[in-house]
C-alpha positions in Angstrom: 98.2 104.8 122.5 100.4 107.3 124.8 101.6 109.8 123.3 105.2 108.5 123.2 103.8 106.4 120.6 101.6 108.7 118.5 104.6 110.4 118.1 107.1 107.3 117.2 104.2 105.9 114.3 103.6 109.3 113.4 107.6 109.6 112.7 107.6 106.1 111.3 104.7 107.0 108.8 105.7 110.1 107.9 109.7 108.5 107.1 108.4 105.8 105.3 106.3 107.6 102.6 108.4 110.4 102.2 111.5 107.5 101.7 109.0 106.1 98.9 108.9 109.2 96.7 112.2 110.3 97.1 113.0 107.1 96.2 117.1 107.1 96.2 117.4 103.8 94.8 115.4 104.1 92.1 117.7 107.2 91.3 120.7 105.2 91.3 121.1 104.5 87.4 120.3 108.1 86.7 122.6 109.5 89.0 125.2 106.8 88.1 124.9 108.5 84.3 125.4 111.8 85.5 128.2 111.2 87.5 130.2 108.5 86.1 132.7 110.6 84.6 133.7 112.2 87.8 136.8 111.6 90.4 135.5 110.6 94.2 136.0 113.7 95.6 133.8 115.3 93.1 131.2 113.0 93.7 131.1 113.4 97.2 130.6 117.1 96.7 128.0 117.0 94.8 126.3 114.3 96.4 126.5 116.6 100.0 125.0 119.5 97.4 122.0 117.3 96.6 121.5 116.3 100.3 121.7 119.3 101.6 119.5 121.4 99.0 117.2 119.0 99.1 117.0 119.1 102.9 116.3 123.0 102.8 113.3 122.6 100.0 111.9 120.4 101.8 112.1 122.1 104.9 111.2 125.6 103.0 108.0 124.0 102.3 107.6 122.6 105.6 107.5 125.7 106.6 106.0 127.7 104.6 103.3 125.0 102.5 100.2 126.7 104.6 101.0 130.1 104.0 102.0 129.3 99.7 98.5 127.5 99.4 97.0 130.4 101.6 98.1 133.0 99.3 96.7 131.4 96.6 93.6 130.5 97.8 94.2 126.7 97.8 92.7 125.3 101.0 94.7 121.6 101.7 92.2 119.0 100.5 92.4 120.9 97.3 96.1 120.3 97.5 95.3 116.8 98.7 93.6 116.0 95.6 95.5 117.3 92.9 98.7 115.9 94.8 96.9 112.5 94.7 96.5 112.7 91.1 100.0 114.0 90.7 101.3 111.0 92.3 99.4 108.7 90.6 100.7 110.0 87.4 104.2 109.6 88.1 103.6 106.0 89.5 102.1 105.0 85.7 105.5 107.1 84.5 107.5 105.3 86.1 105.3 101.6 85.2 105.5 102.3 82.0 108.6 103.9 80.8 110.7 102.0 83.5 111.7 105.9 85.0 110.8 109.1 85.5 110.9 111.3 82.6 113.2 113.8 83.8 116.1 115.5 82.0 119.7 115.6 82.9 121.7 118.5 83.5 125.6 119.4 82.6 127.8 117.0 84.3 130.2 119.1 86.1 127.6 120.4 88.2 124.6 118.5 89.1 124.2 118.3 92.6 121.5 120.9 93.0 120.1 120.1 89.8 119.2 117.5 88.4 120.2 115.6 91.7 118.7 117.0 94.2 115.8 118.8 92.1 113.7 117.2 90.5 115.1 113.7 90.3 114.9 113.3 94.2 113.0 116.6 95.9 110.3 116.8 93.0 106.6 117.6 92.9 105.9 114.6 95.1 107.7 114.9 97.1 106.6 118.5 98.2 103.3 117.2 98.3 103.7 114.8 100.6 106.3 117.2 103.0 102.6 119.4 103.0 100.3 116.4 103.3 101.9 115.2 106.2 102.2 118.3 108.0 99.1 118.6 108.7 98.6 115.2 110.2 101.9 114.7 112.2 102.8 118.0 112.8 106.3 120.2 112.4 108.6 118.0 114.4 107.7 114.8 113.0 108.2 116.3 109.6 111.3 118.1 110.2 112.7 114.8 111.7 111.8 112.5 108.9 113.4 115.1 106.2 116.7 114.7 108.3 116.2 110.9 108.4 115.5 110.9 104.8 118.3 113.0 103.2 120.8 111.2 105.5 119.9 108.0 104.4 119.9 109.4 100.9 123.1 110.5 101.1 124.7 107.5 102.4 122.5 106.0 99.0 124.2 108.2 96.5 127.7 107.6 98.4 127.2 104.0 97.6 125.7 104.7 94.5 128.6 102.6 92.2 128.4 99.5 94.4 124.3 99.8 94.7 124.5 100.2 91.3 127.4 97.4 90.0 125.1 94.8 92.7 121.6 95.5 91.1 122.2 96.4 87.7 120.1 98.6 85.3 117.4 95.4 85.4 117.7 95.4 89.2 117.3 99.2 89.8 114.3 99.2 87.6 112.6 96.3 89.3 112.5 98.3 92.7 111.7 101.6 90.9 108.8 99.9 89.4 107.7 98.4 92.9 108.2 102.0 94.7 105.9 103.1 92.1 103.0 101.1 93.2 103.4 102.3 96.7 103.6 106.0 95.1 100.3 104.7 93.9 98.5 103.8 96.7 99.5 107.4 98.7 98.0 109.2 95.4 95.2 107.5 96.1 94.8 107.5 99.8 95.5 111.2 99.8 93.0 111.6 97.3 90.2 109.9 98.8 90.9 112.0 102.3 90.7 115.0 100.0 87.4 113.7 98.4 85.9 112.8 101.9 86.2 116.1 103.4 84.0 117.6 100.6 81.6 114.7 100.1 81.5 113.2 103.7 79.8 109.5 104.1 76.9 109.5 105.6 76.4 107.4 109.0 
């Protein structure tokens, strides 16, 4: 491939599976709860808070992912691994109970949290911001946060019609199908982490 298109399936990899853990969508009921009591100006402001702290976490850890593990001694297949598991946890969460078990905040200010942390920036996807670092490099990354919050935030600007079209039952059904893909990138980052320890053999 020339580069031109290294970079443009690296970008379309890297905006895909960091789309599938934040997983807007699948935050519209919970987001609905938290902000159904609010005017539409209030909304919008916190739904710019949640897009925009979101976009600096992510980019935070971006940037500084390598040198966080570094300091503690965590070399990135480690990460790999334990992120893997991580992921596949919260994909049986969310099978099972239908959602991720995270708490809500106050309701006059939940932008920054629970919003944008942990219901949409959380473990995950931190792990996968590091993860795919290393494999498409800082402006792929750095692009697909951008494309990611912005789509998210025309999500959660929608988030009453998303919500009155799919329903509770509706919502749950994609979060439930996002889950299984959150499955398969636990998995796949955990076998890359297992193979550079325990290499196959030719």
């Amino acid at each position: 491939m020339s580069p031109t298109e290294v970079f443009l399936y690296g970008l379309l990899k890297t905006t895909v599976a960091l789309f599938i853990i934040v997983d807007p969508i699948g935050t519209v009921p919970a987001v609905f709860t938290l902000t159904r009591n609010m005017g539409i100006d209030e909304k919008r402001k916190n739904f710019r808070i949640a897009a925009y702290t979101g976009s600096a976490l992510l980019v935070a850890f971006a940037v500084a992912g390598e040198q966080i593990l570094s300091i503690f001694g965590i070399s990135l297949y480690s990460f790999m691994v334990a992120g893997g598991i991580l992921l596949l946890l919260l994909s049986m969460d969310i099978l099972i109970r239908g959602e991720t078990t995270q708490r809500t905040g106050s309701v006059e200010d939940v932008g920054a949290v629970p919003i944008a942390i942990p219901l949409l920036v959380g473990p995950g996807a931190i792990t996968t911001t590091i993860v795919q670092l290393q494999s498409s490099g800082y402006v792929v990354v750095l692009i697909s946060i951008v494309i990611v919050m912005f789509l998210t935030w025309l999500i959660l600007r929608s988030e009453d019609r998303i919500y009155r079209l799919l329903g509770q039952n509706g919502s749950a059904v994609i979060a439930k199908l996002m889950a299984v893909f959150i499955a398969a990138i636990g998995i796949q980052y955990m076998l890359t982490g297992i193979q550079f320890y325990y290499p196959s053999k030719p």
